[in-house]
N, CA, C and O atoms as a MOPAC input file, in Angstrom:
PM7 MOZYME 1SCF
protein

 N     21.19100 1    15.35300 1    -5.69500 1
 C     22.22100 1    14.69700 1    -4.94200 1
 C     21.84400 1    13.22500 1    -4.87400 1
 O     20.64500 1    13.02400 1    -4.68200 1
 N     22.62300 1    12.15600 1    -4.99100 1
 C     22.71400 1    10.53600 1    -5.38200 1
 C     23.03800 1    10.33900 1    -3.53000 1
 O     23.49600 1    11.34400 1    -2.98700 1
 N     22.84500 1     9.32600 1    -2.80500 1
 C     22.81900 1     9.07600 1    -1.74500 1
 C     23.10800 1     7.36000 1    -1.74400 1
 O     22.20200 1     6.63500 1    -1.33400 1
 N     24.13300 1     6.87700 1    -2.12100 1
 C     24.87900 1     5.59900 1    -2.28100 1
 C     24.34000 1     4.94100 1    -1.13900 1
 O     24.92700 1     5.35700 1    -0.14000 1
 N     23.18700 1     3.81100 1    -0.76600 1
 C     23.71000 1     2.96800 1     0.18800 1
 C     22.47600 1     1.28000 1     0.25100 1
 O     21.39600 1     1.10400 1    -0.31400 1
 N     23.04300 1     0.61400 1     0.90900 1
 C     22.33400 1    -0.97300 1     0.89600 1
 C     21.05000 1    -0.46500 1     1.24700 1
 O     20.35500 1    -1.14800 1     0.49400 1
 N     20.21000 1     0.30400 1     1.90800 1
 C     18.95100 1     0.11100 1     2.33200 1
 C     17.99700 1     1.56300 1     2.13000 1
 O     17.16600 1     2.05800 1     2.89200 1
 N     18.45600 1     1.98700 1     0.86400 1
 C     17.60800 1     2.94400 1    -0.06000 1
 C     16.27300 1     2.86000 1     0.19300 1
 O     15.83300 1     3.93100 1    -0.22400 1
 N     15.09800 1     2.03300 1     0.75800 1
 C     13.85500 1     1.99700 1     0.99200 1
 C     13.77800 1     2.95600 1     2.48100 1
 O     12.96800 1     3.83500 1     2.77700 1
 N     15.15600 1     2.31900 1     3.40700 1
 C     14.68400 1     3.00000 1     4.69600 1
 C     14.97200 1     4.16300 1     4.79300 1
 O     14.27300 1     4.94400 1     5.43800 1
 N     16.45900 1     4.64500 1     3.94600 1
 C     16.68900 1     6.01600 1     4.24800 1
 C     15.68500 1     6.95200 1     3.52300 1
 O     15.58500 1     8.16600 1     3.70200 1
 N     14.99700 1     6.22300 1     2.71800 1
 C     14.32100 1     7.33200 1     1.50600 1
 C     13.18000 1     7.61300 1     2.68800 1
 O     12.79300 1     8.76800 1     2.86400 1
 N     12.68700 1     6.58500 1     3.44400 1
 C     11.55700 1     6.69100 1     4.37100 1
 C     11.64200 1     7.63900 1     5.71900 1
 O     10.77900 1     8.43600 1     6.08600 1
 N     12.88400 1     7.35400 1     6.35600 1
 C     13.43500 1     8.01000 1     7.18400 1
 C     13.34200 1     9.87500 1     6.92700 1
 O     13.00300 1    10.87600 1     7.55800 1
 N     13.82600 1     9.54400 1     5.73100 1
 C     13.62200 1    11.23600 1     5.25900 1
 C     12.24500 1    12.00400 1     4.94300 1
 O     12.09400 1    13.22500 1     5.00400 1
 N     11.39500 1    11.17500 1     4.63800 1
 C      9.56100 1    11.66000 1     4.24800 1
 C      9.55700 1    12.68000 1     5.43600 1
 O      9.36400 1    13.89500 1     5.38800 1
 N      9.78900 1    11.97100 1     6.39000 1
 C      8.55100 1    12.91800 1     7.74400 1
 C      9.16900 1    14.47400 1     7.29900 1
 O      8.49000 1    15.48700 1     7.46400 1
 N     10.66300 1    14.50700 1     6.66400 1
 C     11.48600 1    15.77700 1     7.09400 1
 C     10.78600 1    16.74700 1     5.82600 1
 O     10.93400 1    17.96500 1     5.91900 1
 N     10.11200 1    16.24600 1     4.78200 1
 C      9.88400 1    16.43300 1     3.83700 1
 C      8.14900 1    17.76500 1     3.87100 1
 O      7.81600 1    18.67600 1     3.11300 1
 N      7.63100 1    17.29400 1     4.89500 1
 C      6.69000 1    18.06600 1     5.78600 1
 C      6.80700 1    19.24800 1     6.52600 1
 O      5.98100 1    20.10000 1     6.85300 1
 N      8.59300 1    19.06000 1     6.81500 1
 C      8.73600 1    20.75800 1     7.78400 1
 C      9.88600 1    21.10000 1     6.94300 1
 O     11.05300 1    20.71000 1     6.99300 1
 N      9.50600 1    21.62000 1     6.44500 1
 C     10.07100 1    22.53400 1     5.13600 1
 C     11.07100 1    23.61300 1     5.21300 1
 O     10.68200 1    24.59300 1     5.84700 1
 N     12.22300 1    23.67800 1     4.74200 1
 C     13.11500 1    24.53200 1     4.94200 1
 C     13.05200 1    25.82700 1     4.14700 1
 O     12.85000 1    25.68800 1     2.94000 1
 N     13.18400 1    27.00100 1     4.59400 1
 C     12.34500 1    28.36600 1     4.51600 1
 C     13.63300 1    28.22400 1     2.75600 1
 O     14.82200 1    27.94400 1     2.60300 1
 N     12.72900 1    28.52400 1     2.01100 1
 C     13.10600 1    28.79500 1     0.59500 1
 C     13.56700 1    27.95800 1     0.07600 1
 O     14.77000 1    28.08200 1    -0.15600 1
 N     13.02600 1    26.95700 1    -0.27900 1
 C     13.92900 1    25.52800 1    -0.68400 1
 C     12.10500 1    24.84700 1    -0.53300 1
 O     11.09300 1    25.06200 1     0.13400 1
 N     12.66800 1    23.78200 1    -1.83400 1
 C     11.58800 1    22.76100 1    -2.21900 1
 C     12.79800 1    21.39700 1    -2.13800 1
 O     13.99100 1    21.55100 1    -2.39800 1
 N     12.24700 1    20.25500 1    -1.77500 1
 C     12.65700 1    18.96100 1    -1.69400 1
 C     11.83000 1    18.01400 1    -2.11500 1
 O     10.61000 1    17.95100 1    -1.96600 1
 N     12.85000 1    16.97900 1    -2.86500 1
 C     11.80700 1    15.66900 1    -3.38700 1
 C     13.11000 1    14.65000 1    -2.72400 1
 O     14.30800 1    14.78700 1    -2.47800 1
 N     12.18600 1    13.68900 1    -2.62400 1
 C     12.96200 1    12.18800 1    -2.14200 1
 C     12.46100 1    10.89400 1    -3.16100 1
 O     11.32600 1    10.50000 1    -3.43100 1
 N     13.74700 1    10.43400 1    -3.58300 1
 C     13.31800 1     8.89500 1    -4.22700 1
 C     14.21200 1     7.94400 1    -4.20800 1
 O     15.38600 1     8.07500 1    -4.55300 1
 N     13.53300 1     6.64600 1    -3.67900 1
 C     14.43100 1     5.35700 1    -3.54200 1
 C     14.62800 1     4.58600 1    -4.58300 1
 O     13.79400 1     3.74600 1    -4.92300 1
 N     15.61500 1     4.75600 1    -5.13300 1
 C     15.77000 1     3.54000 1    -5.93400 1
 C     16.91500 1     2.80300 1    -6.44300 1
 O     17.94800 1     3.28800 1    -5.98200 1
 N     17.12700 1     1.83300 1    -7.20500 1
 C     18.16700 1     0.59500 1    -6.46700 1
 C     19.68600 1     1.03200 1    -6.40600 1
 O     20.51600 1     1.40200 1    -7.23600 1
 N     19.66300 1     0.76800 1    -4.70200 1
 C     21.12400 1     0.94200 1    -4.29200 1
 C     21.07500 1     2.49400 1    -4.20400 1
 O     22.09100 1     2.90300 1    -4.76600 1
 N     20.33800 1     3.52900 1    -3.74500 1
 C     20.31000 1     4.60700 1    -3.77900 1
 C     19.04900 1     5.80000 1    -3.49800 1
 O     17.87300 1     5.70200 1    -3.84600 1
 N     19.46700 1     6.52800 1    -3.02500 1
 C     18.21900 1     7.45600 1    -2.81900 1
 C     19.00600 1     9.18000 1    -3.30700 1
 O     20.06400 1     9.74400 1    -3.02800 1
 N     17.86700 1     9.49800 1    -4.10300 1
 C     17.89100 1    10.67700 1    -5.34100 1
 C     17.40600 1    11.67300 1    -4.49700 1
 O     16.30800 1    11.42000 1    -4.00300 1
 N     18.05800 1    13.02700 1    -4.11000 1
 C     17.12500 1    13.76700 1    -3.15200 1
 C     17.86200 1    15.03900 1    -3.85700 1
 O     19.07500 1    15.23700 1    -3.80700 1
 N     16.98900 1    15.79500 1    -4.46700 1
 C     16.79400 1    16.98800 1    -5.28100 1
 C     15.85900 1    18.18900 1    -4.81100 1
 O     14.66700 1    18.34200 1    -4.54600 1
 N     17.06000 1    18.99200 1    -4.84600 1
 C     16.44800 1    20.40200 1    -3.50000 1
 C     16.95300 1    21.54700 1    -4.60200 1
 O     18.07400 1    21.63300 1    -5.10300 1
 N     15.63100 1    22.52300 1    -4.86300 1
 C     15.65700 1    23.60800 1    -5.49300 1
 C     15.37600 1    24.64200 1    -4.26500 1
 O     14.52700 1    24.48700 1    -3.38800 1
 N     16.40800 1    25.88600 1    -4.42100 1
 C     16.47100 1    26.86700 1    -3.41700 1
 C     16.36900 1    28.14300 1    -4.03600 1
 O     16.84400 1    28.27500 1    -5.16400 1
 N     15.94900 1    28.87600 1    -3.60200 1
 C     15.88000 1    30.19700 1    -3.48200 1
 C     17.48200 1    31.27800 1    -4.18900 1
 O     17.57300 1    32.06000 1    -5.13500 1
 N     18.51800 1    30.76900 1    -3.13200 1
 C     19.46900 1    31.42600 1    -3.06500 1
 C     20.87600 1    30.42100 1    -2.14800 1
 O     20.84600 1    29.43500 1    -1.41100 1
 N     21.62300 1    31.01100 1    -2.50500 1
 C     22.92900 1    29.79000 1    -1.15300 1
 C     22.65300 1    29.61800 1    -0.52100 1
 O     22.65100 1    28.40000 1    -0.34500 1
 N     22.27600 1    30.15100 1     0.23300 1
 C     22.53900 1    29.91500 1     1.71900 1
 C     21.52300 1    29.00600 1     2.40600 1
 O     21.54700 1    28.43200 1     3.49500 1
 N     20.70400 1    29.05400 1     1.51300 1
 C     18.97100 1    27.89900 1     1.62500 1
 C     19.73900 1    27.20800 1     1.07500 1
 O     20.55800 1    26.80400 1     1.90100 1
 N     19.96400 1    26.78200 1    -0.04500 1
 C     20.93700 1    25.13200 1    -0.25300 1
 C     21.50600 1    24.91700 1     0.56400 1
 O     21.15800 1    23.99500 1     1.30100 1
 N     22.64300 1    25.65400 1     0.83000 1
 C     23.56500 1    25.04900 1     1.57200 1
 C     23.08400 1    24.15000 1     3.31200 1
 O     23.54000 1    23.17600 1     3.91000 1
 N     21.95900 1    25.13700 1     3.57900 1
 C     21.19700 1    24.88200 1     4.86900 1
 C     20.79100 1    23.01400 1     4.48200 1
 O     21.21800 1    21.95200 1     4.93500 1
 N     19.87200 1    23.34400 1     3.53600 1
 C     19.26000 1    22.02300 1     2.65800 1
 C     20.32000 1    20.99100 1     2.90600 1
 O     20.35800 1    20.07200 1     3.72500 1
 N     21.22600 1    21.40500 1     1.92700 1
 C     22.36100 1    19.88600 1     1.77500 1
 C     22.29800 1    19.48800 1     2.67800 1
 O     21.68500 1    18.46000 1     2.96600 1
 N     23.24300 1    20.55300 1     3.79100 1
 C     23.48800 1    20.24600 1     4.93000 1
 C     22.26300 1    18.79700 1     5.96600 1
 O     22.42900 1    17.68900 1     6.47600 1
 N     21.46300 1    19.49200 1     5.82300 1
 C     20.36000 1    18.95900 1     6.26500 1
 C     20.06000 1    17.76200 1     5.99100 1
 O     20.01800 1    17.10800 1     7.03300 1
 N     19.70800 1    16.83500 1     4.61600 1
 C     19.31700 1    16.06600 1     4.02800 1
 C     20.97000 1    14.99100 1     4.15500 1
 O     21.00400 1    13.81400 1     4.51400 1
 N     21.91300 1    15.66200 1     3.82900 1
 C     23.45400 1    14.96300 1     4.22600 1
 C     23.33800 1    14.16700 1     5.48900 1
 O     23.47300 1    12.94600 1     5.57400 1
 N     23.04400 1    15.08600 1     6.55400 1
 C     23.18400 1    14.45600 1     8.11100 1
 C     21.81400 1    13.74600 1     8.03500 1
 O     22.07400 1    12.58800 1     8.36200 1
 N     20.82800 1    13.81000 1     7.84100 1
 C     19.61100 1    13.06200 1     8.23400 1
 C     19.74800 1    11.65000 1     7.55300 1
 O     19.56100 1    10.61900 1     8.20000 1
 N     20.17400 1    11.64500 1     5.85600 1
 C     20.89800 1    10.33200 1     5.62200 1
 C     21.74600 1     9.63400 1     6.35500 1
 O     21.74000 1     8.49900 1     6.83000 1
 N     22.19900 1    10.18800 1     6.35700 1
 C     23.64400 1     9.19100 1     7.42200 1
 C     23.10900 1     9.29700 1     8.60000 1
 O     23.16500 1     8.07300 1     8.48100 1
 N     22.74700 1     9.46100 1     9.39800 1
 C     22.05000 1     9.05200 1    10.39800 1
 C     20.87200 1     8.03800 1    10.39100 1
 O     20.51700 1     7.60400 1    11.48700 1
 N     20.16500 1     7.57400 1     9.16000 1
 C     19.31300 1     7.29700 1     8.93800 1
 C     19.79600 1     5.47800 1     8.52400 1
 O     19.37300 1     4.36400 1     8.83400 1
 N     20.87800 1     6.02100 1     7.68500 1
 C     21.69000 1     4.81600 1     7.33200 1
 C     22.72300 1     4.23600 1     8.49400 1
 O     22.99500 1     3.03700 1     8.42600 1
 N     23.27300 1     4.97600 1     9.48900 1
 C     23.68900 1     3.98800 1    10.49700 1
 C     23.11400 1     3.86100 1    11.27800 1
 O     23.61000 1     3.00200 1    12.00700 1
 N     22.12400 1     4.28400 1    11.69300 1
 C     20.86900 1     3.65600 1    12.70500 1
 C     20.14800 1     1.92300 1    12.21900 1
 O     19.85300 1     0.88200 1    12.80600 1
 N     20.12700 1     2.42300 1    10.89900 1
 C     19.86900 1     1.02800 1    10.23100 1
 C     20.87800 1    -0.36300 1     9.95500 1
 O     20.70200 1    -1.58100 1     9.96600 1
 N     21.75800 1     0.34500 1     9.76400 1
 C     23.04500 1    -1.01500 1    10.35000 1
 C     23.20500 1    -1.13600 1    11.71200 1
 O     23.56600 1    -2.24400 1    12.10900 1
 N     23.02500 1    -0.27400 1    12.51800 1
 C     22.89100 1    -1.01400 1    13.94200 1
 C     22.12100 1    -1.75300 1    14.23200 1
 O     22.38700 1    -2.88100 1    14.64900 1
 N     20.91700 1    -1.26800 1    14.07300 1
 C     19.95000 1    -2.11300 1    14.17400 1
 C     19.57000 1    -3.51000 1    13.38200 1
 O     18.62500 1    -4.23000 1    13.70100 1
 N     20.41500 1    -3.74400 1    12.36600 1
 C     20.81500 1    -4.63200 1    11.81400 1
 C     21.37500 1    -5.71100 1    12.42000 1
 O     21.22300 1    -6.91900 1    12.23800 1
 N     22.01400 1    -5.11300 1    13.13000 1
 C     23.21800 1    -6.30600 1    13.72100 1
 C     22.82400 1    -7.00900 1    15.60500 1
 O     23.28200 1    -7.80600 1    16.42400 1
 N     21.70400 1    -6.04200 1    15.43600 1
 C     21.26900 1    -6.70000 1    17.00500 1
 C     20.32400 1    -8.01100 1    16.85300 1
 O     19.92400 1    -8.60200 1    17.85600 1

């Protein structure tokens, strides 16, 4: 999965710690690079992806508008 956004260093970083508590049947990699962060999750079966996406989806975007807020203060 491609993760489109201006500050690919922070979200790729933001995501490491998550990268440690591991989602039951599913492997994850994270990588920043320009204008983007690459996050590739091999699962078991559906329902572990889908958990995954899910997961890695919201923690980006959260990761990325925390960082434009904090941008603008």
């Amino acid at each position: 999965m491609i993760v489109k956004t201006e500050r690919p260093e922070v979200v790729a970083g933001a995501l490491s710690p998550e990268l440690a508590e591991r989602i039951p049947r599913t492997k994850v990699s994270v990588e920043s690079r320009a204008g983007e962060v690459a996050i590739t999750i091999e699962a078991d079966d559906q329902t572990a992806l889908r958990a995954a996406l899910n997961s890695y989806i919201r923690w980006a975007n959260v990761a990325e508008e925390t960082a434009k807020e904090a941008g603008r203060r």
